[in-house]
C-alpha positions as CSV (number, residue, x, y, z in Angstrom):
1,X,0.0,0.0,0.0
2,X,3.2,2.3,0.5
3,X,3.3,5.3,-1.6
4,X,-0.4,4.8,-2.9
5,X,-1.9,7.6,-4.3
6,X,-5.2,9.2,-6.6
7,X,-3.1,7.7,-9.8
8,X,-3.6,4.1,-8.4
9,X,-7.3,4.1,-8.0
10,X,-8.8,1.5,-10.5
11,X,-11.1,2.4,-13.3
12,X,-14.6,3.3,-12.5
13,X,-16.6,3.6,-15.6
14,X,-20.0,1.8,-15.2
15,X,-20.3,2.2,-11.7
16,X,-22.2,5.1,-9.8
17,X,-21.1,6.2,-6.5
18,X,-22.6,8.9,-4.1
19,X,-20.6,10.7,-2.0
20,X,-21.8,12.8,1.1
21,X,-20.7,16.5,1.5
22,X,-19.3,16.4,-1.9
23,X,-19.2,20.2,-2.1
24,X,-16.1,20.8,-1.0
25,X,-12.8,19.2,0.8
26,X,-12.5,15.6,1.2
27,X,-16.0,15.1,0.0
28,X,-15.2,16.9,-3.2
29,X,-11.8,15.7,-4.0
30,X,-13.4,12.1,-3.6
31,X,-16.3,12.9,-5.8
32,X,-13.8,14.4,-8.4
33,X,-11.4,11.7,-8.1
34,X,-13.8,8.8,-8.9
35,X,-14.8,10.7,-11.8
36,X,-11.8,10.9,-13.2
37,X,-11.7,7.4,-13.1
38,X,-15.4,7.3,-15.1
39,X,-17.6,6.7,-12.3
40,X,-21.0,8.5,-12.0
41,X,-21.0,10.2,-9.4
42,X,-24.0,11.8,-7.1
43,X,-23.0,14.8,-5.2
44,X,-25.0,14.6,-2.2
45,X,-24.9,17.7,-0.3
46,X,-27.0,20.4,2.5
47,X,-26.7,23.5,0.2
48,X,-27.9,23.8,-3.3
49,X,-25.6,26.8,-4.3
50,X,-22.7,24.9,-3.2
51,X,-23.9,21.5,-4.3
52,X,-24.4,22.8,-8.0
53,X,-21.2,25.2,-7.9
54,X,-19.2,21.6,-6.9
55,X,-20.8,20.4,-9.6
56,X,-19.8,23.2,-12.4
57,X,-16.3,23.1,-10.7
58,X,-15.8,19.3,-11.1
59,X,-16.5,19.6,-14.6
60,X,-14.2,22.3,-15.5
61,X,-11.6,20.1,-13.8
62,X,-12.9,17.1,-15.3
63,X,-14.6,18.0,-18.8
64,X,-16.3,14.3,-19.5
65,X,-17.4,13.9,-15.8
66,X,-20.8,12.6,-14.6
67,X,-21.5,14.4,-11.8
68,X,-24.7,15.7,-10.6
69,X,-25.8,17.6,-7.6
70,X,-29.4,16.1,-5.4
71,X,-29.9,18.0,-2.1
72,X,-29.2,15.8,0.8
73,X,-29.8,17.1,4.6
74,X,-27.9,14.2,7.1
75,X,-29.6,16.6,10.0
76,X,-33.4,15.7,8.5
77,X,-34.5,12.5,8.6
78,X,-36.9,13.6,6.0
79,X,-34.3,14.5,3.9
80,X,-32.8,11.4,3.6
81,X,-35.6,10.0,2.6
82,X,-36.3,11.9,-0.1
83,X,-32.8,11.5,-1.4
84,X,-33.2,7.8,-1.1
85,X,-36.6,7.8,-2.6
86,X,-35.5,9.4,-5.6
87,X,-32.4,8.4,-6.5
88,X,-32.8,7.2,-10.1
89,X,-30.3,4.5,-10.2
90,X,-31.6,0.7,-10.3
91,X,-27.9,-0.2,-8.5
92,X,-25.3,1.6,-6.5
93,X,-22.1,0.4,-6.3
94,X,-20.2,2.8,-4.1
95,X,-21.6,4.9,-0.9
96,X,-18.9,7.6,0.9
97,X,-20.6,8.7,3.8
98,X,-18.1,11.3,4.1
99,X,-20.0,14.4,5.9
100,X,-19.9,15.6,9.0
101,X,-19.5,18.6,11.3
102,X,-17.0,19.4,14.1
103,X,-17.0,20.5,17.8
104,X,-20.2,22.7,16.7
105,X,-21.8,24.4,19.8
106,X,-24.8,22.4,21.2
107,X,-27.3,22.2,19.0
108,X,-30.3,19.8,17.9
109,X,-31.1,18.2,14.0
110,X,-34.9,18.9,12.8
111,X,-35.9,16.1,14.6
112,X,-34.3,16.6,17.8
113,X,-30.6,14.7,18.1
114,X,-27.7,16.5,18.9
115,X,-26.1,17.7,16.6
116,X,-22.9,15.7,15.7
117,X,-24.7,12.8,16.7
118,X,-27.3,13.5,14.3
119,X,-25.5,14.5,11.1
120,X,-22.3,12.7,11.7
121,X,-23.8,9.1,12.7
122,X,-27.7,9.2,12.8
123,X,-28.2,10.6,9.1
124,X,-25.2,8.2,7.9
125,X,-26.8,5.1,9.7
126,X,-30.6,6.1,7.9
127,X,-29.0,6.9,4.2
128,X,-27.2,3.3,4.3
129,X,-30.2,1.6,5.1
130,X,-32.5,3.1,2.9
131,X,-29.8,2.9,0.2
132,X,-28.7,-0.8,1.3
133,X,-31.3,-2.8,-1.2
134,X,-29.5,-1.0,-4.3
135,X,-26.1,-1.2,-3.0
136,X,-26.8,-5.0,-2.7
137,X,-28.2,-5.5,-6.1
138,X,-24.1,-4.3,-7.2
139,X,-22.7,-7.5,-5.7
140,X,-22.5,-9.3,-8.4
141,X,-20.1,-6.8,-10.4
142,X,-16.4,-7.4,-10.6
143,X,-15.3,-5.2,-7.9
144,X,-18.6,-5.4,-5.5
145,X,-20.1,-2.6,-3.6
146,X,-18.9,-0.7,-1.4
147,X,-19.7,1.4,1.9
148,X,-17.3,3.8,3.2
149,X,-17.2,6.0,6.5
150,X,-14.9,8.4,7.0
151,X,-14.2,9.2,10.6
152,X,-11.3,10.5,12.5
153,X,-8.8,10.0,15.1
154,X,-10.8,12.0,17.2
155,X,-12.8,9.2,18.4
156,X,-10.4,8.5,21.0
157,X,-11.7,11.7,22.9
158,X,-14.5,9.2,23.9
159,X,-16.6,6.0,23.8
160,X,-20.5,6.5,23.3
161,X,-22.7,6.4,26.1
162,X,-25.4,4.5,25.5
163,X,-27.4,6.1,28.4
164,X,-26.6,9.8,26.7
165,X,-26.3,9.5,23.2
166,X,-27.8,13.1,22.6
167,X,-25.6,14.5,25.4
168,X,-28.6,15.6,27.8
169,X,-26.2,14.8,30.6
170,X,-24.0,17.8,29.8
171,X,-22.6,18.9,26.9
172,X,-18.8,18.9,25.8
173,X,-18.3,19.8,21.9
174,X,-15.0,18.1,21.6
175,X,-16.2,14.9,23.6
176,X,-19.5,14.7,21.3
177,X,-17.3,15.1,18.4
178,X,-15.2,12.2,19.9
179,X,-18.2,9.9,20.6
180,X,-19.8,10.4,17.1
181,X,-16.9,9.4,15.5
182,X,-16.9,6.3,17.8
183,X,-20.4,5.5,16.0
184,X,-19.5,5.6,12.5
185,X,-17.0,3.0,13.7
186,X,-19.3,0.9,15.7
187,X,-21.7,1.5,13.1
188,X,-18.9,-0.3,10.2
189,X,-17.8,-3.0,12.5
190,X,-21.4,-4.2,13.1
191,X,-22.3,-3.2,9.6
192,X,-19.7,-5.4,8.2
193,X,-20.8,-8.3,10.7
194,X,-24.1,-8.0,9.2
195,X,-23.4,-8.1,6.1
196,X,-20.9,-11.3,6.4
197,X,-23.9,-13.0,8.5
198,X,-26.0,-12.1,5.9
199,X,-23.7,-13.4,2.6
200,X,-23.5,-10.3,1.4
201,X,-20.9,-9.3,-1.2
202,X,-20.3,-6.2,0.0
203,X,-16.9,-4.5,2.2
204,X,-18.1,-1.8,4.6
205,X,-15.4,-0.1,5.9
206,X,-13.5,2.7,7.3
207,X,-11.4,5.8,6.9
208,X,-10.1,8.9,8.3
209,X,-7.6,12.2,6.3
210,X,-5.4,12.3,9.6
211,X,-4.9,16.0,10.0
212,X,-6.3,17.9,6.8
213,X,-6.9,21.4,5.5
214,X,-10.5,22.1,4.9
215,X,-13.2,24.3,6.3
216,X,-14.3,21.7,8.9
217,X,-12.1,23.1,11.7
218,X,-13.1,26.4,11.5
219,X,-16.9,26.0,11.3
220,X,-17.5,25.5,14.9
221,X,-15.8,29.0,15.2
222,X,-16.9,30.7,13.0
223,X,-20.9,29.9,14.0
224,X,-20.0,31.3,17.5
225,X,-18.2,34.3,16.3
226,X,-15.0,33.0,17.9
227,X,-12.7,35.1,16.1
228,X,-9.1,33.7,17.8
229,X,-10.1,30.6,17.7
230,X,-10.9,30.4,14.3
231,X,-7.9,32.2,13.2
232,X,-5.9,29.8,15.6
233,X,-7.7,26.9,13.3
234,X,-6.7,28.4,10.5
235,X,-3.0,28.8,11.0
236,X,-2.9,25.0,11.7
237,X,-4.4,24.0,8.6
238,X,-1.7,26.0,7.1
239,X,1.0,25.3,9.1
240,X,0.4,21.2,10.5
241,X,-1.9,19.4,8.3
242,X,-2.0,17.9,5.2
243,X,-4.4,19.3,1.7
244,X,-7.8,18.0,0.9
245,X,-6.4,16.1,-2.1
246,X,-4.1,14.1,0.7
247,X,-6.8,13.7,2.9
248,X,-9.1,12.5,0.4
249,X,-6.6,9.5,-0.5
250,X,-7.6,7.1,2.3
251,X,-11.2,6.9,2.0
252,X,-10.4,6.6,-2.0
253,X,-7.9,3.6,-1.0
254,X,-10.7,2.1,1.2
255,X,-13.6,2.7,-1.9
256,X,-11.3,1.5,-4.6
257,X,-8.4,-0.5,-4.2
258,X,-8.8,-4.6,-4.3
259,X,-8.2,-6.5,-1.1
260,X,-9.8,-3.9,1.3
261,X,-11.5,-5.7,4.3
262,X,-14.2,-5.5,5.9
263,X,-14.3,-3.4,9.3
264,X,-11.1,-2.3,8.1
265,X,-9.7,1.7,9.0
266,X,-7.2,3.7,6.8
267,X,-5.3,6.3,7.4
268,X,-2.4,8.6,6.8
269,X,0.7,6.7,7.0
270,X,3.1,8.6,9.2
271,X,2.1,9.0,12.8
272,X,-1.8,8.5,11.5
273,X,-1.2,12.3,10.7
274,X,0.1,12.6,7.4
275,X,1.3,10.8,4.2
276,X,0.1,7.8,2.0
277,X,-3.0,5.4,2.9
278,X,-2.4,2.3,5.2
279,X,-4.2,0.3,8.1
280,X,-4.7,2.6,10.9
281,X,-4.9,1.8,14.4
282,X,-8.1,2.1,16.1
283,X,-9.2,2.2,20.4
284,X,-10.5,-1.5,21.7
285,X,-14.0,0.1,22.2
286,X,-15.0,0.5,17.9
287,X,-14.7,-3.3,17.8
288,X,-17.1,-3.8,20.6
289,X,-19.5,-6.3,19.5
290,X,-21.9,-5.6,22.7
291,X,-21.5,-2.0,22.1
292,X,-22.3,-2.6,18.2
293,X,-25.1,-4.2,18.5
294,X,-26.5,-1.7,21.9
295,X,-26.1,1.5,19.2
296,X,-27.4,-0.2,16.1
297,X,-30.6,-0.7,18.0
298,X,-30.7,2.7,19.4
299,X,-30.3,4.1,16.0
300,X,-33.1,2.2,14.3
301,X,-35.2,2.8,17.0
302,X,-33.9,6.8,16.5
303,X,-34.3,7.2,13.1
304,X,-37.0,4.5,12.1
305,X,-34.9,2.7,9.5
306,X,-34.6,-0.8,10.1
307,X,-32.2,-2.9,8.2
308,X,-34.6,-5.3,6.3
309,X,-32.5,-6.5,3.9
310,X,-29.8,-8.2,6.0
311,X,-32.7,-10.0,7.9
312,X,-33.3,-13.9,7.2
């Protein structure tokens, strides 16, 4: 895997591939990047003059891409229904669940989660459901399908609590940043399980950019009129982390490149910080089966997406 990069991504034409918070950063260097390879690629994102501006960009850089913007809120459950409802594609071979927000201050989704657990976890957990039957109707292509979560190191700032998942107990932004990143990779080890119980030809695994430049860090900020601290954010994306287009490369390696296992996590290289994708280490508590299974019920109860498909 050493020295892997956007060059080594396999060729995508014939397979369609959404990708979450594709309007800029990761999300849009992914979305480009599979393009280039010729995959069709759904740019599913919260703002509409962004999402089609993405859109107009990625095909300036990529004159024969298919791209096309469909509004997506991962903070309304409603939303992701609609998306999923009318998506046009009989199969889906690829899903980046790749948005997310950071250490925002306390907040609630339109129906009532905290924030990061919401968007970062809750939406992700209802798309992939709803999306599931058309991701599994791709299994019997080549190179399979594929579901992809991109979270961070950050999760190590804390396990979930399965007695406080909407932080009503007090409310700590970089803690409930911390413990929603834990659920995307609860969420992907039990996922994958499922899916293995199940027979299903299909990797679900995980990814995070290490430490990389993109508006992310200084949107908490920035919403609370934090001035310093936004400027502080911004001198470390300049000074200690790594571009988009480097950050992007191991959730790329994870949707693309053969032999990637399921309930797998790739990173950055060096330190988990910077350089080219490889198997990242991960805290005891993501591969918690007891844990797994105590948030996936939580989250169907939550969101009212049950997981039909993988049931025999």
């Amino acid at each position: 895997m050493s020295g892997w990069s956007a060059r080594d991504i396999p060729g995508q034409r014939g397979r369609t591939a959404v990708v979450t918070g594709a309007n800029g950063g990761l999300g849009y260097v992914t979305a480009r990047e599979l393009a280039r390879k010729g995959a069709r690629v759904v740019l599913a994102c919260r703002s509409e003059t962004r999402g089609r501006e993405a859109v107009r960009r990625l095909r300036a850089e990529v004159p024969d891409a298919e791209g096309e913007f469909r509004s997506l809120d991962l903070g309304d459950l409603a939303s992701v229904r609609e998306f999923a409802a009318a998506l046009p594609y009989d199969r889906l071979d690829l899903l980046v669940n790749n948005a997310g927000v950071m250490a925002m201050p306390y907040g609630t989704t339109a129906d009532g989660f905290e924030t990061q657990f919401g968007v970062n976890h809750l939406g992700h957990f209802a798309l992939t459901g709803l999306l599931l039957p058309t991701l599994l109707l791709a299994r019997d292509r080549p190179a399979g399908a594929r579901i992809v979560t991109v979270s961070s190191m950050a999760h190590l700032l804390g396990n979930i609590d399965p007695r406080d998942l909407n932080s009503e107990h007090g409310y700590r932004r970089w803690i409930a940043y911390g413990r929603s990143k834990t659920a995307n990779l609860l969420f992907t080890h039990e996922l994958a399980r499922r899916l293995a119980s199940a027979g299903a030809d299909v990797v679900a695994a995980a990814a995070h950019p290490g430490y990389a430049a993109t508006d992310l860090q200084t949107a908490g900020p920035r919403a609370e009129g934090r001035r310093t601290a936004e400027r502080l954010m911004a001198l470390g994306n300049r000074v200690l982390a790594q571009s988009a287009e480097a950050g992007a490369l191991p959730a790329l390696h994870a949707a693309t490149a053969p032999g990637v296992r399921p309930d797998s996590f790739t990173g950055p290289s060096r330190a988990m910080w910077r350089g080219a994708p490889a198997p990242s280490w991960r805290a005891p508590w993501t591969r918690d089966d007891r844990a797994g299974e105590l948030l996936w019920a939580a989250s169907e109860e939550l969101t009212g997406v049950s997981y039909d498909a993988l049931k025999v």
